[in-house]
Phi, psi and omega in degrees: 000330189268177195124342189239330184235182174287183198302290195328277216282011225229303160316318171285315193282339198275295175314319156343289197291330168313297192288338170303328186254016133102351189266137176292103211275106154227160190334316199295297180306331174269006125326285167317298180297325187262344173073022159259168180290150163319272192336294203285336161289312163316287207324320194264351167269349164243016158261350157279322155330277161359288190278008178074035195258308180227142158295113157243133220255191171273001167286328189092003197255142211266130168239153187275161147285192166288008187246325202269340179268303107023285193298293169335308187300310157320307182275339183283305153358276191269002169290347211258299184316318180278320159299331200287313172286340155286033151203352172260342180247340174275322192056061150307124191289170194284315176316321151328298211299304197301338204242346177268333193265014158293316169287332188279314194325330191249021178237340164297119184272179199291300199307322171279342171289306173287339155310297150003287177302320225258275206310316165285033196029086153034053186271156202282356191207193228214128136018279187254062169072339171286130176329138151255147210284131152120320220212340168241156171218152186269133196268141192305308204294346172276145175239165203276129199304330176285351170268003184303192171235178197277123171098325155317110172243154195222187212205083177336104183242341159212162181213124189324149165291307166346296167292303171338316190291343208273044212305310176290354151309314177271336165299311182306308144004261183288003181273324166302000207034057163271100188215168156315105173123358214237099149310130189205151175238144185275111205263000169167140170265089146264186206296344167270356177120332204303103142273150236235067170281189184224163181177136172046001180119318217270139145233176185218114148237183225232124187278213187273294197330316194276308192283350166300321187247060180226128168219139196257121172285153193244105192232000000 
């Protein structure tokens, strides 16, 4: 993911997005996610500090402020924005978009954010289902593909940035039509977490880890 925008915002949107997917943001995991050393993640997490950007509590788990959350928001904005366009006007395969639209997120000016908006009719969401800030709000009614049951048919409505970053995670996806919109009935459950879905005759299956971060309406 890094490489494209600066360090500051590449950092605020990435907690953001941790948090947003339900994960408790301490050093060691935004080590992990962004695929830098510690040192160089303290480092850069007490020039946020610094800037009144970010908290680290006495737990260690690191929160944005209202400013620091704000700068976020903004950049997670137009990367949502930027998928929306590489694949509803470019057409761009859908498995791409996350990792082609890292370059642009930080080059979109206001006037283009709002054009953006106004030509992709105001959507309410990201490619693979995530709110986009300002215009989406995240819906209550969905669960995580691990809590269905053997016999559920559920109906793929997101799928996490946790995953999203994953590119051969997400062509095995979408080459399966695990996508936003994609109906499927859980066709087994086994003792490892592993679901068995169903569709058209086709099956797929889902490991524990991956169905946590698919989440699904129960219809």
């Amino acid at each position: 993911m890094h490489g494209y925008h600066p360090p500051e915002e590449e950092y605020l949107s990435t907690i953001r997005e941790m948090q947003e997917d339900g994960i408790a943001v301490i050093q060691a995991r935004l080590a992990e996610r962004l695929g830098y050393s510690a040192p160089s993640v303290s480092a850069m997490l007490k020039r946020l500090e610094q800037a009144g950007l970010v908290t680290v509590g006495e737990n260690r788990e690191i929160e944005l402020t209202a400013d620091g959350r704000r700068r976020a928001e903004s950049v997670v904005r137009r990367h949502r924005l930027a998928e929306r366009l590489l694949t509803d006007i470019l057409g761009l395969e859908w498995h791409m978009v996350h990792e082609e639209a890292a370059r642009w997120e930080h080059v979109i000016s206001d006037a283009v954010e709002a054009r953006l908006v106004e030509v992709l009719g105001e959507p309410a969401t990201c490619p693979h289902g995530n709110p986009i800030p300002g215009l989406g709000v995240p819906r209550n009614d969905l669960i995580p593909l691990s809590r269905a049951s053997s016999g559920d048919s559920v109906t793929i409505e997101r799928i996490t940035e946790t995953i999203e970053v994953d590119l051969a995670l997400v062509r095995f996806l979408d080459d399966n039509g695990v996508r936003p919109g994609a109906p499927f009935v859980v066709a087994q459950v086994s003792p490892d977490g592993t679901l068995v879905l169903r569709s058209d005759g086709a099956t797929v299956a889902i490991g524990a880890e991956i169905s946590e971060n698919l989440y699904v309406a129960i219809s």
